[in-house]
N, C-alpha and C positions, 0 to 999 in steps of 0.2 A: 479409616477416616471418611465422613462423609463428603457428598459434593460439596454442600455446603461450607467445612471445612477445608477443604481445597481452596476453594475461591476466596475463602478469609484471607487463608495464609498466605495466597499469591498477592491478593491485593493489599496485603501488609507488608508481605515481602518488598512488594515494587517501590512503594510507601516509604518505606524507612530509607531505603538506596534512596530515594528520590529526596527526602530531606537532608541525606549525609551528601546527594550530589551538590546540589544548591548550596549548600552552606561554606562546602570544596571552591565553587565556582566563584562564590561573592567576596572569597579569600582569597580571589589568586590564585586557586591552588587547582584549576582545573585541570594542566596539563598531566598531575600525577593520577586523575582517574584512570588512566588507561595503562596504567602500571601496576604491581603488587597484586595482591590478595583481591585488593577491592577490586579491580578488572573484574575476574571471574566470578565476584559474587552475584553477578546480574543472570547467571547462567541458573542459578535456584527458583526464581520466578520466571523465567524463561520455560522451564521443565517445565514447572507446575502448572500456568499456560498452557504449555502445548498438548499437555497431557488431557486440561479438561476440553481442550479444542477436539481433539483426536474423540475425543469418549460425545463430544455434541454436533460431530461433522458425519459421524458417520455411524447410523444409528437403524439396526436392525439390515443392513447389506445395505441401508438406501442413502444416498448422499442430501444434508440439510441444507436449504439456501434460504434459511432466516437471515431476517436482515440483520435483526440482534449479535446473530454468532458470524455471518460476514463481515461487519464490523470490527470483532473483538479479533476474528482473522487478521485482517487488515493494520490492528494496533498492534498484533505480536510481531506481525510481518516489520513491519516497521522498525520496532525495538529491534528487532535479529538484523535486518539489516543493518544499524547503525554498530552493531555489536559488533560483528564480524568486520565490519568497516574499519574497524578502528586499529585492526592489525597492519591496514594496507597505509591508513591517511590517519593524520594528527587530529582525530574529531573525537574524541572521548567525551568531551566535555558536550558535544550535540548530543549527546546521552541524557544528560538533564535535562533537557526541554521535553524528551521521550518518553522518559518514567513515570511523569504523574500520567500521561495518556492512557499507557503501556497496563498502567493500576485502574483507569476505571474504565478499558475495555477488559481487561481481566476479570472485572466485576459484572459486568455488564447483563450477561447470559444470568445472573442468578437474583437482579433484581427487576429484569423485566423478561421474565421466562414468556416464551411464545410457540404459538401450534409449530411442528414443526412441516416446514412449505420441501417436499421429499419428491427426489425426481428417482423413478424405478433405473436400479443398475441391472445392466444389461449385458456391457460386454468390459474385459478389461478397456478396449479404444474410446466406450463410453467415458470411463471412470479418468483416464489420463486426457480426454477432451476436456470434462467442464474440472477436474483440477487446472490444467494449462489456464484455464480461464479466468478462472479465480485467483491466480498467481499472476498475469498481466495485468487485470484490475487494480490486485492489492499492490504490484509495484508502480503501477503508474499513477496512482494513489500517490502513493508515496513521495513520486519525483513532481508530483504538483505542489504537494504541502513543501516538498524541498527547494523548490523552486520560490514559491511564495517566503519562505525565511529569506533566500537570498533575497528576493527584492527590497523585503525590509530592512533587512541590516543592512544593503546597500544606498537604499531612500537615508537612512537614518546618520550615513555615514555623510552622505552630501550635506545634512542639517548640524554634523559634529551633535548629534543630543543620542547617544545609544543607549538604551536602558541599560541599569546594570546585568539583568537576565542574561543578555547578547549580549554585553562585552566578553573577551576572552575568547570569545569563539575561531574554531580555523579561518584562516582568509579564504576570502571568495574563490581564490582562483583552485582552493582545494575543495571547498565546496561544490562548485561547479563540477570537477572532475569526477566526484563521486556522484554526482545527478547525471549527467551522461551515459556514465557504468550504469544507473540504474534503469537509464532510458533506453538502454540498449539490451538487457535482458527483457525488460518490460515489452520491447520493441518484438524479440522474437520469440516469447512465447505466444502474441498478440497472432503475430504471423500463423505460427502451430496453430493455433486455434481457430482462427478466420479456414486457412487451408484444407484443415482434417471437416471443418464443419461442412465444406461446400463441397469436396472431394468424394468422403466417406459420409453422404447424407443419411443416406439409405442404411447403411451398416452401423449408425450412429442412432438414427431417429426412429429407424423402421417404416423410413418413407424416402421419396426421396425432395429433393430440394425443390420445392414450391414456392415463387414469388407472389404472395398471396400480400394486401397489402400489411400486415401486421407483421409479417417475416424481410421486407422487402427494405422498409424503412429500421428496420434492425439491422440489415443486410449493408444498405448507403451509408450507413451513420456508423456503424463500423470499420467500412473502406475508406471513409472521409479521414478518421480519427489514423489510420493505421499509415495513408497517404501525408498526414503531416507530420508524423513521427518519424517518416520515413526519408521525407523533405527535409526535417530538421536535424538528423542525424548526417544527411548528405552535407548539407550546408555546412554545418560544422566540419565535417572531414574535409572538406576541398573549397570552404572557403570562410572557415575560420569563425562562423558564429558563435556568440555567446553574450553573455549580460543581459542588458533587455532586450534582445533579440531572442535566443535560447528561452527566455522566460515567456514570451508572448507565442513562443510555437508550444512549448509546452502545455500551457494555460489551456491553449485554441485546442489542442488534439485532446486535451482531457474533457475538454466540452463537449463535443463530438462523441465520446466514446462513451461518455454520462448520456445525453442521447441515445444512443444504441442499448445501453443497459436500461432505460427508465424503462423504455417500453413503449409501442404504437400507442396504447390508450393517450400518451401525455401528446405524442408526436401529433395525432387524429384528433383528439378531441381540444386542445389546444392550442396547438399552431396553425392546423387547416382546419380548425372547428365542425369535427365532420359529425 
């Protein structure tokens, strides 16, 4: 089967779950997603995902940091996390809001193919640096978008008008629990990575750590993001944060850490207009 067909059949695959979720959900009938047969059928577009992930991440020994196939990363991440979620906490049903996503980052890679942007691997500590990295991105990714649903169905419940999409949904306070969980793996792979980067420069880069201004403000803007994640997970342990408080440190540190990823160019030529 070609790529092509791959990516048909996932994004059909994802497609059809995603219209039997919906239809489950606007019946009532959300809580039985995460029961029977249908449970594990998510795990067939799942494979096929990850499979053409695997075949588009990693591509002649060299690892791809397209933004195309970051993305579709970031979407499968997402779906698997809610998947696997769902054994621990009552969320099956946040499964439907993920599948249509799930279906056209799965697509994504094959209708806007792009050079691929390849950083030379060097050593194994290379290859588990900018993975770790890409895995604290893609979860805190995550726990931003997770965070922003809770606001809304929270806003929505203050106004009693919930769409039908969000009704059914787990309550907040399991929502919440599983945004934490996610902010706390997000939180130390972040760590992994800041650590090894500034530790093992040299054994990493083939230089060693130079605060040149273009590394420097990658360097702040990472610390910033990694310091309110760190803040926010404390506050929450020992003194109880959460709601929109939890939501506005979350929000704040994913800002920070989109800073550190966009790049000097945006930091330099548009905020300090250099």
């Amino acid at each position: 089967m070609s790529n092509l067909s791959l990516y048909l059949a996932t994004f059909l695959a994802y497609g059809a779950l995603a219209v039997y979720f919906w239809r489950e959900q606007a019946a009532g009938r959300g809580d039985d997603l995460g029961r029977g047969m249908i449970s594990y059928a998510v795990l067939l577009p799942l494979m096929l995902h990850g499979y053409l992930l695997y075949d588009n991440l990693f591509v002649e020994g060299q690892l791809n940091f397209g933004l195309i196939y970051s993305l579709s990363l970031i979407l499968w991440l997402t779906m698997l996390v809610y998947w696997v979620a769902r054994f621990f906490y009552p969320i099956a049903s946040l499964q439907t809001l993920v599948l249509p996503l799930a279906a056209a980052g799965a697509l994504l890679p094959a209708l806007f193919p792009e050079a691929h942007m390849q950083a030379k691997t060097t050593s194994l500590m290379f290859d588990a640096h900018i993975i770790a990295a890409m895995l604290a991105y893609s979860l805190l990714i995550i726990a931003v978008l997770h965070a922003g649903l809770m606001s809304l169905v929270e806003n929505r419940l203050h106004h009693a008008m919930l769409p039908k999409a969000l009704q059914n949904l787990p309550p907040l306070l399991t929502m919440e629990t599983l945004l934490f969980r996610v902010i706390t793996v997000g939180f130390l792979l972040l760590s992994l990575t800041l650590a090894s980067g500034m530790v093992f420069s040299e054994q990493l880069f083939g230089r060693a750590l130079e605060f040149t201004p273009k590394i420097a403000h990658k360097i702040v803007f990472s610390l910033l993001s990694w310091a309110v994640f760190a803040g926010l997970l404390i506050g929450h342990r020992f003194y109880g944060w959460r709601g929109r408080m939890a939501i506005r440190w979350t929000v704040s540190g994913f800002v920070f850490l989109l800073l550190a990823y966009v790049g000097s160019k945006f930091v330099l030529e548009v905020l300090l207009h250099r």
